[in-house]
PQR file with spaces between the fields and no chain letter, atoms N, CA, C, O and H, PARSE charges and radii, in Angstrom:
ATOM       1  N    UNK     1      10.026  -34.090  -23.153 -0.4000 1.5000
ATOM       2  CA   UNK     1       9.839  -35.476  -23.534 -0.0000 2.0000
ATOM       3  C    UNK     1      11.047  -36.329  -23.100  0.5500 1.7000
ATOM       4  O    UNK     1      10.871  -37.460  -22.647 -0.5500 1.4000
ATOM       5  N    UNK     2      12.198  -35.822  -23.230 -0.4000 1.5000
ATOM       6  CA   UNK     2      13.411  -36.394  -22.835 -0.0000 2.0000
ATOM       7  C    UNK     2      13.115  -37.122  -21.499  0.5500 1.7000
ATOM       8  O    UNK     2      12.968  -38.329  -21.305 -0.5500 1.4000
ATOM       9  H    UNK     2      12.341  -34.903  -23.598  0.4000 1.0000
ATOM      10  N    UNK     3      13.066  -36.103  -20.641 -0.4000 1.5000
ATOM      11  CA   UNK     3      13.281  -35.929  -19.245 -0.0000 2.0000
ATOM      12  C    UNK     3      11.837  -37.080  -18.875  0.5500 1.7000
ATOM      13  O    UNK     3      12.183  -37.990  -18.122 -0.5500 1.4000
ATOM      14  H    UNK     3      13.185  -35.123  -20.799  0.4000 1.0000
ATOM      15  N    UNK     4      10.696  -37.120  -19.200 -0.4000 1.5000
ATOM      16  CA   UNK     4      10.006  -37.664  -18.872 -0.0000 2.0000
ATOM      17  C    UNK     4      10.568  -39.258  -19.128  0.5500 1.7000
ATOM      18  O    UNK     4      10.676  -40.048  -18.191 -0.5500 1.4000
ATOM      19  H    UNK     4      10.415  -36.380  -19.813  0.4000 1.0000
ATOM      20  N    UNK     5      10.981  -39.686  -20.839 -0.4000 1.5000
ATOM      21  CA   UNK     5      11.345  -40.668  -21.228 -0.0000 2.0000
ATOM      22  C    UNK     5      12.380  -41.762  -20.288  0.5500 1.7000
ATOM      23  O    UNK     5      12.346  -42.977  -20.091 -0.5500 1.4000
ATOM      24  H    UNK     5      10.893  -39.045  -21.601  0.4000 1.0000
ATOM      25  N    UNK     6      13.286  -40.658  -19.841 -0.4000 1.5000
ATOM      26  CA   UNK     6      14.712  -41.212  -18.646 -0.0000 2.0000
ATOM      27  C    UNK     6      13.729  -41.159  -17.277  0.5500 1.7000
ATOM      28  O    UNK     6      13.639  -42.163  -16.571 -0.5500 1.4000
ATOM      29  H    UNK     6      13.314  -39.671  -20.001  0.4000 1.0000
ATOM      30  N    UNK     7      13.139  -40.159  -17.012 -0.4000 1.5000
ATOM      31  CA   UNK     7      12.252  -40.975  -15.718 -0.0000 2.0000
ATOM      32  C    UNK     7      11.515  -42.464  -15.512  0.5500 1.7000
ATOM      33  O    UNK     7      11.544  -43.314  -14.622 -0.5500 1.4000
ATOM      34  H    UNK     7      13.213  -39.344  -17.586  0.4000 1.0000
ATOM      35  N    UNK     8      10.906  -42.343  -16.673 -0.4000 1.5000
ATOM      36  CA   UNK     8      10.503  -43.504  -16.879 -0.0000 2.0000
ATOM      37  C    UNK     8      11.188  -44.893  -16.975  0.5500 1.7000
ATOM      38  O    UNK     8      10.940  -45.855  -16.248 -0.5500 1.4000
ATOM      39  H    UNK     8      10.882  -41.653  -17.396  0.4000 1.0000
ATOM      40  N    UNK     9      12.102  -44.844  -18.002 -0.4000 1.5000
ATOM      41  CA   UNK     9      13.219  -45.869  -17.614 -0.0000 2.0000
ATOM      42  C    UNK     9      13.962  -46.101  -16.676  0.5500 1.7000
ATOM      43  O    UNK     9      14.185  -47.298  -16.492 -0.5500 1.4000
ATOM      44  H    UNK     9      12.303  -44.062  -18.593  0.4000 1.0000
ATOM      45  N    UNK    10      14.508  -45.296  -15.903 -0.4000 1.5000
ATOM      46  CA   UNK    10      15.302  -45.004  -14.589 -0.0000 2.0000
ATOM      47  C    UNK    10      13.955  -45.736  -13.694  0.5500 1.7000
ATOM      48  O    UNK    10      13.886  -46.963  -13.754 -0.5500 1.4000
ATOM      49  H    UNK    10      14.327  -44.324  -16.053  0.4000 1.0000
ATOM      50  N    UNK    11      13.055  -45.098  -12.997 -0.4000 1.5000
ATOM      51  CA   UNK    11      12.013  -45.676  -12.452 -0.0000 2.0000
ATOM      52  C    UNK    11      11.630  -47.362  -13.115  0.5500 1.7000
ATOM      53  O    UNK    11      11.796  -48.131  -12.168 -0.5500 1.4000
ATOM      54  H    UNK    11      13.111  -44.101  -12.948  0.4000 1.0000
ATOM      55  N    UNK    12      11.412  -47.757  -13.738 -0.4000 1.5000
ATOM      56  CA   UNK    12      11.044  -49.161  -14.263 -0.0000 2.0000
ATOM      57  C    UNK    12      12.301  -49.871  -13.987  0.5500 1.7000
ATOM      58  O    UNK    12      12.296  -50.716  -13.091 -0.5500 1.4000
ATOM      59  H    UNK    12      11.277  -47.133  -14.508  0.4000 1.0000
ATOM      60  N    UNK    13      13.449  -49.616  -14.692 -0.4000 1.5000
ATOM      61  CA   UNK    13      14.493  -50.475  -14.527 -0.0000 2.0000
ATOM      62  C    UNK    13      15.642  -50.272  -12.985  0.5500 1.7000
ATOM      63  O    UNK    13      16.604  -50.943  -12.611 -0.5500 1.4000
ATOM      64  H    UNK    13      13.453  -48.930  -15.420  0.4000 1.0000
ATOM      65  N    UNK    14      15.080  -49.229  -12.495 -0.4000 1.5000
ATOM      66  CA   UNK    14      16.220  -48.198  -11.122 -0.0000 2.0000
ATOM      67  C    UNK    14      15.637  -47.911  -10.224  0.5500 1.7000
ATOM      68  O    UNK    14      15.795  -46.829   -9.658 -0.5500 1.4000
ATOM      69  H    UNK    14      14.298  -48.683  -12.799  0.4000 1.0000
ATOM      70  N    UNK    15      14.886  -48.717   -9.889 -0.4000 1.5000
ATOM      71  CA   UNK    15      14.203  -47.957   -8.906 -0.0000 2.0000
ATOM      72  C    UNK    15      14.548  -47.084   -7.867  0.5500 1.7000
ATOM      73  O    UNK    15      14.006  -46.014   -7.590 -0.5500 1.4000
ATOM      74  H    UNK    15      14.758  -49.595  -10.348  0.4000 1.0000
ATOM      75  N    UNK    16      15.551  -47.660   -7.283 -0.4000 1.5000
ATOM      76  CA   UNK    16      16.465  -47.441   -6.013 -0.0000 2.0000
ATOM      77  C    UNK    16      17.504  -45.997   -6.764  0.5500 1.7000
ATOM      78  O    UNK    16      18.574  -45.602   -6.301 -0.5500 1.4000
ATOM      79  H    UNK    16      15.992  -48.529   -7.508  0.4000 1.0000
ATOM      80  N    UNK    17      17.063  -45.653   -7.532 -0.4000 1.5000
ATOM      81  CA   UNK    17      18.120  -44.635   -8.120 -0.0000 2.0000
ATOM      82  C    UNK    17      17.342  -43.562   -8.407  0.5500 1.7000
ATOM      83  O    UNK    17      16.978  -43.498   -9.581 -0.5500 1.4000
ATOM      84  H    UNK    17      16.194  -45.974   -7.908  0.4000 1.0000
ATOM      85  N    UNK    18      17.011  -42.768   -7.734 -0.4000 1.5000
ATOM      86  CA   UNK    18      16.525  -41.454   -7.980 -0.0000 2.0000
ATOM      87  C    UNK    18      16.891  -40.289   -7.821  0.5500 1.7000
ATOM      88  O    UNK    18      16.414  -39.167   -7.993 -0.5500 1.4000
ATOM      89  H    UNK    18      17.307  -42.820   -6.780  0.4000 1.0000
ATOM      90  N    UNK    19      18.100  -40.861   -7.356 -0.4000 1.5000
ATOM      91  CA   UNK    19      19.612  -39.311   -7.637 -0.0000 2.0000
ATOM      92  C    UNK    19      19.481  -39.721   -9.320  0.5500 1.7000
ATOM      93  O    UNK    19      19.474  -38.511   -9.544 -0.5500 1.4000
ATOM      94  H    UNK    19      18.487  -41.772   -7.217  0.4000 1.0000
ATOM      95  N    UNK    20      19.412  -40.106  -10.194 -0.4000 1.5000
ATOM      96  CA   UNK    20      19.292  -40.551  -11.601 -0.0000 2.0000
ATOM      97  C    UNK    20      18.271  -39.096  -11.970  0.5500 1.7000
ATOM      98  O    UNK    20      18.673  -38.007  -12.380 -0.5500 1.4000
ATOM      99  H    UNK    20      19.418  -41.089  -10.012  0.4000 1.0000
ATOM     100  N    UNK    21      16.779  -39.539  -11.652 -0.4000 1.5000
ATOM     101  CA   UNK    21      16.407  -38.808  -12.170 -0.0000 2.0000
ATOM     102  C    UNK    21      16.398  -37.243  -11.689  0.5500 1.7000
ATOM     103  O    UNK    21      15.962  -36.256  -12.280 -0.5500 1.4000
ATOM     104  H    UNK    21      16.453  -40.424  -11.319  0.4000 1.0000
ATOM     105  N    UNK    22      16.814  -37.319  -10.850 -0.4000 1.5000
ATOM     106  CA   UNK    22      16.984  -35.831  -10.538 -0.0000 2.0000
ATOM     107  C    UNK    22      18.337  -34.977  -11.302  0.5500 1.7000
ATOM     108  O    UNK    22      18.468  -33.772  -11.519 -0.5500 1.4000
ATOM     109  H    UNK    22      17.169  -38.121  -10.370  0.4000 1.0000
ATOM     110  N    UNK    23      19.119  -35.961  -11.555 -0.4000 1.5000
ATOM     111  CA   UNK    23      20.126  -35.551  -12.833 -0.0000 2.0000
ATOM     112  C    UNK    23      19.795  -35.177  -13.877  0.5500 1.7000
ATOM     113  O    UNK    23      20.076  -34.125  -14.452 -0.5500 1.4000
ATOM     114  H    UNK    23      19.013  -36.940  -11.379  0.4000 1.0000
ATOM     115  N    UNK    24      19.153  -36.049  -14.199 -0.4000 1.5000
ATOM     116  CA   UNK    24      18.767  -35.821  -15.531 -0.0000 2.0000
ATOM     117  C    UNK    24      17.616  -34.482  -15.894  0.5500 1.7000
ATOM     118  O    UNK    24      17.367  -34.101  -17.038 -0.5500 1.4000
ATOM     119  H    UNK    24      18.925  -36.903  -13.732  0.4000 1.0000
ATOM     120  N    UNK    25      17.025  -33.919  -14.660 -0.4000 1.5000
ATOM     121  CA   UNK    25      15.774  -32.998  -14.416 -0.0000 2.0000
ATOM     122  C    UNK    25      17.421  -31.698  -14.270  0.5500 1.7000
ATOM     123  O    UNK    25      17.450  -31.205  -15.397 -0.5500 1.4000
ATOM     124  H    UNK    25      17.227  -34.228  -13.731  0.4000 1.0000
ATOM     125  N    UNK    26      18.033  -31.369  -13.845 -0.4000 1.5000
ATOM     126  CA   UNK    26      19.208  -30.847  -14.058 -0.0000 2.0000
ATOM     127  C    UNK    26      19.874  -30.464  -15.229  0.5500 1.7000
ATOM     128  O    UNK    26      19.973  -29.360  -15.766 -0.5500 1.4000
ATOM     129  H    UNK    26      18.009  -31.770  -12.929  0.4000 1.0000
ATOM     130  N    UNK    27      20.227  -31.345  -15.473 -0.4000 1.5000
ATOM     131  CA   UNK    27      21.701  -31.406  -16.508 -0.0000 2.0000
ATOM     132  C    UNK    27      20.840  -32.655  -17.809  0.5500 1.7000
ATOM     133  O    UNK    27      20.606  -33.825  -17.506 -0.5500 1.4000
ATOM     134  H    UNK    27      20.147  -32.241  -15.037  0.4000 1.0000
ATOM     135  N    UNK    28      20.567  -32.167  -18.922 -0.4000 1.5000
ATOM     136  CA   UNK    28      20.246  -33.159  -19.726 -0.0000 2.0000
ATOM     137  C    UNK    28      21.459  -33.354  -20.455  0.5500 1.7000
ATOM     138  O    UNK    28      21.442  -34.131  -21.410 -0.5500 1.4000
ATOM     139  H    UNK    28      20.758  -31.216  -19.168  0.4000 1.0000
ATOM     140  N    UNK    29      22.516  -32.752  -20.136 -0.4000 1.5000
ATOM     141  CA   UNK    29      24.047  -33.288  -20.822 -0.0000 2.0000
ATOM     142  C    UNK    29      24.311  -34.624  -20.368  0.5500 1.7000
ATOM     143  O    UNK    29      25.232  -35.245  -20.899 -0.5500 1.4000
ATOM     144  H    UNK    29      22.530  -32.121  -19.361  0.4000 1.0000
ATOM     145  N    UNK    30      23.823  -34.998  -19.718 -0.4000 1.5000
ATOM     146  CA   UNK    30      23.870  -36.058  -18.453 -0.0000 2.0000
ATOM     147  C    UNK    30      23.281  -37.792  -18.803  0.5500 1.7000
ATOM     148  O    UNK    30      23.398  -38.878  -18.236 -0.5500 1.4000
ATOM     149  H    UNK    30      23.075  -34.493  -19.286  0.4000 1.0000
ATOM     150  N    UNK    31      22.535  -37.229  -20.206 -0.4000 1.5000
ATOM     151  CA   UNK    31      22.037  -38.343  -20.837 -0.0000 2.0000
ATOM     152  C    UNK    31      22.745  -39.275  -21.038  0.5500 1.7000
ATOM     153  O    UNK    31      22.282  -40.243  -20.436 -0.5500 1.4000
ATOM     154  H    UNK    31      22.439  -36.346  -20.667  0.4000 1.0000
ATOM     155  N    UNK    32      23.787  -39.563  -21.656 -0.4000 1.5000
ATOM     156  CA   UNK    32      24.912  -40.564  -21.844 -0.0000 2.0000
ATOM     157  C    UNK    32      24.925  -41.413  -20.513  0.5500 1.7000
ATOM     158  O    UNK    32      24.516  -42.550  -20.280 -0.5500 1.4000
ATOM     159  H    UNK    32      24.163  -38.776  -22.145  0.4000 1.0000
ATOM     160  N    UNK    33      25.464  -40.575  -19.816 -0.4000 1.5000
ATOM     161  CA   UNK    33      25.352  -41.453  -18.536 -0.0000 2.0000
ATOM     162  C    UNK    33      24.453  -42.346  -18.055  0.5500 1.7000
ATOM     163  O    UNK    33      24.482  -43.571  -18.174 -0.5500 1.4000
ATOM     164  H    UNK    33      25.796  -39.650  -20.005  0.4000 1.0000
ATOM     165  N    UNK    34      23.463  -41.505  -17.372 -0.4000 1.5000
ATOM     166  CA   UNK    34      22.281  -42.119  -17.146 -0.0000 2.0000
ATOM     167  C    UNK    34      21.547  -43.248  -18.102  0.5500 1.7000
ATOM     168  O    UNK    34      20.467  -43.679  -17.699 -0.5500 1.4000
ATOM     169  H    UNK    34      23.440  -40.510  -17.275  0.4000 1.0000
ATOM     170  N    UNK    35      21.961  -43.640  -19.074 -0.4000 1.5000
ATOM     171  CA   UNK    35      21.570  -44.664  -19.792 -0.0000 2.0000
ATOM     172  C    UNK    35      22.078  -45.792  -19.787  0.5500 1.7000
ATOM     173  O    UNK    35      21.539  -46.890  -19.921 -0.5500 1.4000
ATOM     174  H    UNK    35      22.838  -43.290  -19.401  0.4000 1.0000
ATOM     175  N    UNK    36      23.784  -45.351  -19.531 -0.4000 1.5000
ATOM     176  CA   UNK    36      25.065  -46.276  -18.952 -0.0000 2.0000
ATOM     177  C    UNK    36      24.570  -46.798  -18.024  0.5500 1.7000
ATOM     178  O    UNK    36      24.130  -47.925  -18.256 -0.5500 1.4000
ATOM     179  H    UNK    36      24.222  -44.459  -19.422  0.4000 1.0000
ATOM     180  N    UNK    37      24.388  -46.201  -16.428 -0.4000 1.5000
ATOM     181  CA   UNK    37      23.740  -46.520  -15.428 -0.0000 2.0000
ATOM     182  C    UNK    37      22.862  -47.690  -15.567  0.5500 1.7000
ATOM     183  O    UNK    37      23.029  -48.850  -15.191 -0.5500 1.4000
ATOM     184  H    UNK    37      24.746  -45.286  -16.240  0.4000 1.0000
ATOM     185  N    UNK    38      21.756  -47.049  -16.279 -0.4000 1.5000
ATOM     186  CA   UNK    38      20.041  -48.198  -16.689 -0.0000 2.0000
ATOM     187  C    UNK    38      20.910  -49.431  -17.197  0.5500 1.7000
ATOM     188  O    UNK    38      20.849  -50.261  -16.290 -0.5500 1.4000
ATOM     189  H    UNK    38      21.621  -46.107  -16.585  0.4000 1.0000
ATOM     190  N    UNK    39      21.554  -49.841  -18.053 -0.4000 1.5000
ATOM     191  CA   UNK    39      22.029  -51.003  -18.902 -0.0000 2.0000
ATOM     192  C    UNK    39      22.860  -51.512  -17.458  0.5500 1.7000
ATOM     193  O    UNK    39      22.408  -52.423  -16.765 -0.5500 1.4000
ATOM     194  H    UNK    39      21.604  -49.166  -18.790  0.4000 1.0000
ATOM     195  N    UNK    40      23.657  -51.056  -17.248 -0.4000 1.5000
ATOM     196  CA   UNK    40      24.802  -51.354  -16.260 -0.0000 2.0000
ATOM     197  C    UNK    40      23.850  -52.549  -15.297  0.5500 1.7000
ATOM     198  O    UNK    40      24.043  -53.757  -15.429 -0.5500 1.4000
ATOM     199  H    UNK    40      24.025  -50.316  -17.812  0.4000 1.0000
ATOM     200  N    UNK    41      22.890  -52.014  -14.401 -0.4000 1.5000
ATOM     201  CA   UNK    41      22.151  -51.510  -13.080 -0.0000 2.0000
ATOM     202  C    UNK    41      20.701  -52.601  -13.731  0.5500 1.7000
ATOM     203  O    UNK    41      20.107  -53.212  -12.843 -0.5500 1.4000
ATOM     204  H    UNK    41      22.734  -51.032  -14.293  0.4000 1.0000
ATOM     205  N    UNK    42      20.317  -52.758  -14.826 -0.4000 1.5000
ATOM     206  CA   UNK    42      18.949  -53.098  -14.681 -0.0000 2.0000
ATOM     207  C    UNK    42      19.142  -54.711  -15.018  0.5500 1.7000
ATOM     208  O    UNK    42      20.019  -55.215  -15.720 -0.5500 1.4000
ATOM     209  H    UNK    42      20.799  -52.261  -15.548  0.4000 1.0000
ATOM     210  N    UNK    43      18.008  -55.403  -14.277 -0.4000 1.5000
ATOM     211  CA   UNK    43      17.649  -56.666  -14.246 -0.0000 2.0000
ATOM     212  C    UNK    43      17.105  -57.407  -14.670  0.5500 1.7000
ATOM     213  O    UNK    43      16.747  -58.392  -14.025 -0.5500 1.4000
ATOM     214  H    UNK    43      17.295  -54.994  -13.708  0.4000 1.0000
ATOM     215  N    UNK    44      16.786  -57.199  -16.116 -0.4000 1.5000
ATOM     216  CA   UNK    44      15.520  -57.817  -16.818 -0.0000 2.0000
ATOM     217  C    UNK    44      15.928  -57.219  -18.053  0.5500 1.7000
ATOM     218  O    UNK    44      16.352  -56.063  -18.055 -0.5500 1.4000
ATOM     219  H    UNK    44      17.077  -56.399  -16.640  0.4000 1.0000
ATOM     220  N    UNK    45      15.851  -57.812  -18.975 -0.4000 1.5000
ATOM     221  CA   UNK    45      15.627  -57.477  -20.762 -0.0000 2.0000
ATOM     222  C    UNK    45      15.185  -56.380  -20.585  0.5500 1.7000
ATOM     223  O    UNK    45      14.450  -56.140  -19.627 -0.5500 1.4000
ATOM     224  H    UNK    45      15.507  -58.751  -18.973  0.4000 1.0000
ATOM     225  N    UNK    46      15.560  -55.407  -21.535 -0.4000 1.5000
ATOM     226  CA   UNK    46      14.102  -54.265  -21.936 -0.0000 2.0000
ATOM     227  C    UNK    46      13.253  -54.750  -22.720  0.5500 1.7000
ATOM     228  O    UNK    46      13.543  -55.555  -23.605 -0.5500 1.4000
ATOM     229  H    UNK    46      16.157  -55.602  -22.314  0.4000 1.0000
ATOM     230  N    UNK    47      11.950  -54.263  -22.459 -0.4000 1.5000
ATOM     231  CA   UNK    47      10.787  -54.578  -23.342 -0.0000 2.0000
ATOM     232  C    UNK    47      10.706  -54.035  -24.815  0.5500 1.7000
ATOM     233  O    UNK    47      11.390  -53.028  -24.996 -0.5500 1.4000
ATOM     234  H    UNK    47      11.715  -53.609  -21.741  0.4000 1.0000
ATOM     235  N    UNK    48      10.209  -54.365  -25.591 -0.4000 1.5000
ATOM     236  CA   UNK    48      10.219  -53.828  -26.791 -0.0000 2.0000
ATOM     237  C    UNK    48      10.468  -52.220  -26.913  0.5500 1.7000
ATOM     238  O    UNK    48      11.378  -51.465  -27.257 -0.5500 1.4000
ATOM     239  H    UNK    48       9.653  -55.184  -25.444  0.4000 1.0000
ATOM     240  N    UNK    49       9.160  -52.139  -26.442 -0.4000 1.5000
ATOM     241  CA   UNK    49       8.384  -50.612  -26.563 -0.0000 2.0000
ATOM     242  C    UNK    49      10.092  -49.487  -25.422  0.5500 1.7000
ATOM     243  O    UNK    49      10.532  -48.358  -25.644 -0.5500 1.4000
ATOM     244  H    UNK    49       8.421  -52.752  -26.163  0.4000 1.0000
ATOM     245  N    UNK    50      10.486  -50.452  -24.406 -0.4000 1.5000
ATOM     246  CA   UNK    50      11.707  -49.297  -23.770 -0.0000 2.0000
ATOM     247  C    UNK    50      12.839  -49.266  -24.675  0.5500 1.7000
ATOM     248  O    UNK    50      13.520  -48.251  -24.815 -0.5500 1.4000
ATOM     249  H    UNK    50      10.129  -51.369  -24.226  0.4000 1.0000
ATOM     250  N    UNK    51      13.115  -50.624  -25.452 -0.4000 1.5000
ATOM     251  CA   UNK    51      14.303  -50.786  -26.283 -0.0000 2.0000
ATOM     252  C    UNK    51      14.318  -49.392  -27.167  0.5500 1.7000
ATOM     253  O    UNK    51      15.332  -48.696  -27.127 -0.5500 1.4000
ATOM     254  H    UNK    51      12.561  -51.449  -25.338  0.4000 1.0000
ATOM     255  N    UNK    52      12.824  -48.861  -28.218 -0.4000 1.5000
ATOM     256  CA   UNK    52      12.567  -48.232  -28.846 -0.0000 2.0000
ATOM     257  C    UNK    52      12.615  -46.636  -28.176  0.5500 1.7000
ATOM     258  O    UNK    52      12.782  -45.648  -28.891 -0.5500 1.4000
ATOM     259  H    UNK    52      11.999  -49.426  -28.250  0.4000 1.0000
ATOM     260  N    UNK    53      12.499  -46.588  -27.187 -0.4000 1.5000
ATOM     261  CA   UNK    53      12.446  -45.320  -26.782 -0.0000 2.0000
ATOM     262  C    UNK    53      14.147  -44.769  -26.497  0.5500 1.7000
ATOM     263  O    UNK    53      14.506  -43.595  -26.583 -0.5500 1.4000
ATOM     264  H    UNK    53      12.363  -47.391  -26.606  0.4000 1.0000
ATOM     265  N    UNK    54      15.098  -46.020  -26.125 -0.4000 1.5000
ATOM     266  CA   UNK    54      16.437  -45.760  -25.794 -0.0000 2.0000
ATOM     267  C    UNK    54      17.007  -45.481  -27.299  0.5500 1.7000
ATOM     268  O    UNK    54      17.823  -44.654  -27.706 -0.5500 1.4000
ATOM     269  H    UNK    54      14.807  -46.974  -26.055  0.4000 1.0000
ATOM     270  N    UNK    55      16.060  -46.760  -28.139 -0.4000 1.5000
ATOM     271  CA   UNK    55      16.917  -46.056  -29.827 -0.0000 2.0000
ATOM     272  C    UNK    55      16.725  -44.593  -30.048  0.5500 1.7000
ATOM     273  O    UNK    55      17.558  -43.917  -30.652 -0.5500 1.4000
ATOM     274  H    UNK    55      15.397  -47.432  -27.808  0.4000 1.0000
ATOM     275  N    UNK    56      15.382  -44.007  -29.448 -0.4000 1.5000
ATOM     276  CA   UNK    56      15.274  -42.444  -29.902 -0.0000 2.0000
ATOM     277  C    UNK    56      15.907  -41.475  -29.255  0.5500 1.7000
ATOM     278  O    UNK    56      16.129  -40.373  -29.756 -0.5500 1.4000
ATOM     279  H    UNK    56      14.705  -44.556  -28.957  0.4000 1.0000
ATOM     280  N    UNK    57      16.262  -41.839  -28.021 -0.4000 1.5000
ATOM     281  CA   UNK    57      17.281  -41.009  -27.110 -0.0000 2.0000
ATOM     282  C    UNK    57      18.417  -41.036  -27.744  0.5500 1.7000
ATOM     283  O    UNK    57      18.976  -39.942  -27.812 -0.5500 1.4000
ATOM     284  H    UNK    57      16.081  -42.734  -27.614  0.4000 1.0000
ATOM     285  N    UNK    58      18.904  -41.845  -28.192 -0.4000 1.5000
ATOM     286  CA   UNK    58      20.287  -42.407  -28.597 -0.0000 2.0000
ATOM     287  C    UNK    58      20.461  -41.440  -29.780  0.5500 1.7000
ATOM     288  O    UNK    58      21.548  -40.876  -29.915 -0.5500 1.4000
ATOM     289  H    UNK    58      18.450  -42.734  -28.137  0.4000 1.0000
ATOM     290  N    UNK    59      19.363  -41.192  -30.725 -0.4000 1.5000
ATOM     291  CA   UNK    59      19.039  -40.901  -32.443 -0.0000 2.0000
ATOM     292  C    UNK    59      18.993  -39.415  -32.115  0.5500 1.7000
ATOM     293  O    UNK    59      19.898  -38.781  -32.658 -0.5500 1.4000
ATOM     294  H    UNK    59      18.480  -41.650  -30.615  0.4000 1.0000
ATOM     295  N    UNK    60      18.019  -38.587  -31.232 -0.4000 1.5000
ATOM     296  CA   UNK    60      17.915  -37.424  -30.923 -0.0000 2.0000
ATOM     297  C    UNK    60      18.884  -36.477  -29.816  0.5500 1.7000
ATOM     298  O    UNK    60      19.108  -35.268  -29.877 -0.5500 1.4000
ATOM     299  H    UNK    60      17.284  -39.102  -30.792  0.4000 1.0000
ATOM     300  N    UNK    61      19.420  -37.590  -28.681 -0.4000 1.5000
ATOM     301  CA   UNK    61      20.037  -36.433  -28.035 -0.0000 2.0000
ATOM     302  C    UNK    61      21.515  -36.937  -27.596  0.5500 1.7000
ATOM     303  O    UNK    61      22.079  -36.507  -26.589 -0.5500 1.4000
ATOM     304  H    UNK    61      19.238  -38.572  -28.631  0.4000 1.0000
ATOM     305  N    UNK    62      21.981  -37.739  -28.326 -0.4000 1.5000
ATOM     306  CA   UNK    62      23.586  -38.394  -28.141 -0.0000 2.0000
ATOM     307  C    UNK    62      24.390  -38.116  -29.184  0.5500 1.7000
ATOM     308  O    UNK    62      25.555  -38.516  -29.189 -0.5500 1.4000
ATOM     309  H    UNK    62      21.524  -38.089  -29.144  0.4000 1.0000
């Protein structure tokens, strides 16, 4: 679920970054980062529904 969750965000907000998700398909220690990245890197508000999924990443694997 993780791994799918950071694809998904990485892809929506990163497009151009898919050394991202292949990190994260790797190394899920890697989470911290890769979220850094998305905020850093993305161009648009998050939507509700992504805001909520970064709170559960944040709650479950940080």
């Amino acid at each position: 679920m993780l791994i799918e969750n950071l694809k998904y965000l990485v892809c929506k907000y990163l497009h151009e970054r898919n050394d991202l998700v292949e990190l994260a398909m790797q190394d899920i220690d890697s989470t911290k980062y890769i979220l850094s990245e998305i905020s850093k890197g993305k161009k648009k508000d998050y939507d509700k529904e992504d805001a909520d999924i970064i709170k559960d990443i944040s709650f479950f694997y940080l």
